[in-house]
N, C-alpha and C positions, 0 to 999 in steps of 0.2 A: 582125885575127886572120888570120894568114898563110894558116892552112889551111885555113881557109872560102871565100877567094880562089879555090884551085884546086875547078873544079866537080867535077871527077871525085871527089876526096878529100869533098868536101861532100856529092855525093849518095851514097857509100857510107857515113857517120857518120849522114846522117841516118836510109841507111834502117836499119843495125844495131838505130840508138839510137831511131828512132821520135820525134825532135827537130827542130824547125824549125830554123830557121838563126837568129833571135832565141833561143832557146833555148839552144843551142850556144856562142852570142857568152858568155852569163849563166854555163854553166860555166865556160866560160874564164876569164871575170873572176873569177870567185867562187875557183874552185883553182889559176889558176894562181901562179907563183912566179918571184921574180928569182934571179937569180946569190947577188948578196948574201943574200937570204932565206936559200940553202940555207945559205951561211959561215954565217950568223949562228945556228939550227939545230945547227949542228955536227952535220951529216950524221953518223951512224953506222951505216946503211941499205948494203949494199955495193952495192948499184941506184943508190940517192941520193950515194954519192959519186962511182960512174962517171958518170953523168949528167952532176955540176958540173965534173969533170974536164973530159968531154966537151963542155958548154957552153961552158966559160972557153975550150978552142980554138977553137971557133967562130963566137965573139960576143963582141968588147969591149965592150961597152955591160952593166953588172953591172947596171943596173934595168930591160935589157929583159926580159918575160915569157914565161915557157916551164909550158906543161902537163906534169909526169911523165903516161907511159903510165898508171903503176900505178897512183897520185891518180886519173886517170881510170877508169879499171876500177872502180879502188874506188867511186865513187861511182855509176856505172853500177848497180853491184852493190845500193848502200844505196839507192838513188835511191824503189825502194817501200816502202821500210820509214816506217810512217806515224810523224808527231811526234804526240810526248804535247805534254799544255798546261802540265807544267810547263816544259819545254825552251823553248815559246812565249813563254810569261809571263818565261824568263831574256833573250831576247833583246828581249823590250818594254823591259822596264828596262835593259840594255845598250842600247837606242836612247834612251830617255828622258835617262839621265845625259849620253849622247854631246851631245843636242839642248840640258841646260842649261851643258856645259863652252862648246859654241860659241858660246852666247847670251853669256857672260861678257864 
């Protein structure tokens, strides 16, 4: 994660965001997204097509990962909004089935 790398950039996210830097790495992985993801998507977000325009110049590699700002923000934003246990109990079982495809 490129820009946990630079300290300066890390210690102003985490003091914004109030995030370790294990913390930080976990968004990334969890929202970020590839080149390809957006094609696939069919971006119709005029943010999310400038972005992929603006990625596809700067990066050949279509499965390196990149955070949108907004993705970010966004979740910044939901970050306190508590889970109910039905949402919990949807991803038990979306991990249960995932556990018996790969036992296959």
């Amino acid at each position: 994660h490129g820009m946990l790398q630079d300290s300066g950039l890390y210690h102003e996210l985490s003091d914004i965001t109030a995030l370790g830097k294990r913390e930080l790495c976990d968004v990334f992985t969890c929202l970020s997204v590839t080149v390809r993801d957006l094609k696939k998507s069919g971006a119709s977000d005029v943010a999310k097509i400038m972005d992929l325009q603006d990625l596809e110049k700067r990066h050949s590699d279509p499965d390196a990962r990149f955070l949108l700002c907004e993705t970010f923000i966004a979740h910044l934003k939901d970050d306190t909004a508590p889970v109910d246990k039905r949402c919990l109990l949807q991803l038990q079982a979306q991990l249960q089935s995932m556990e018996r495809y790969v036992e296959r």
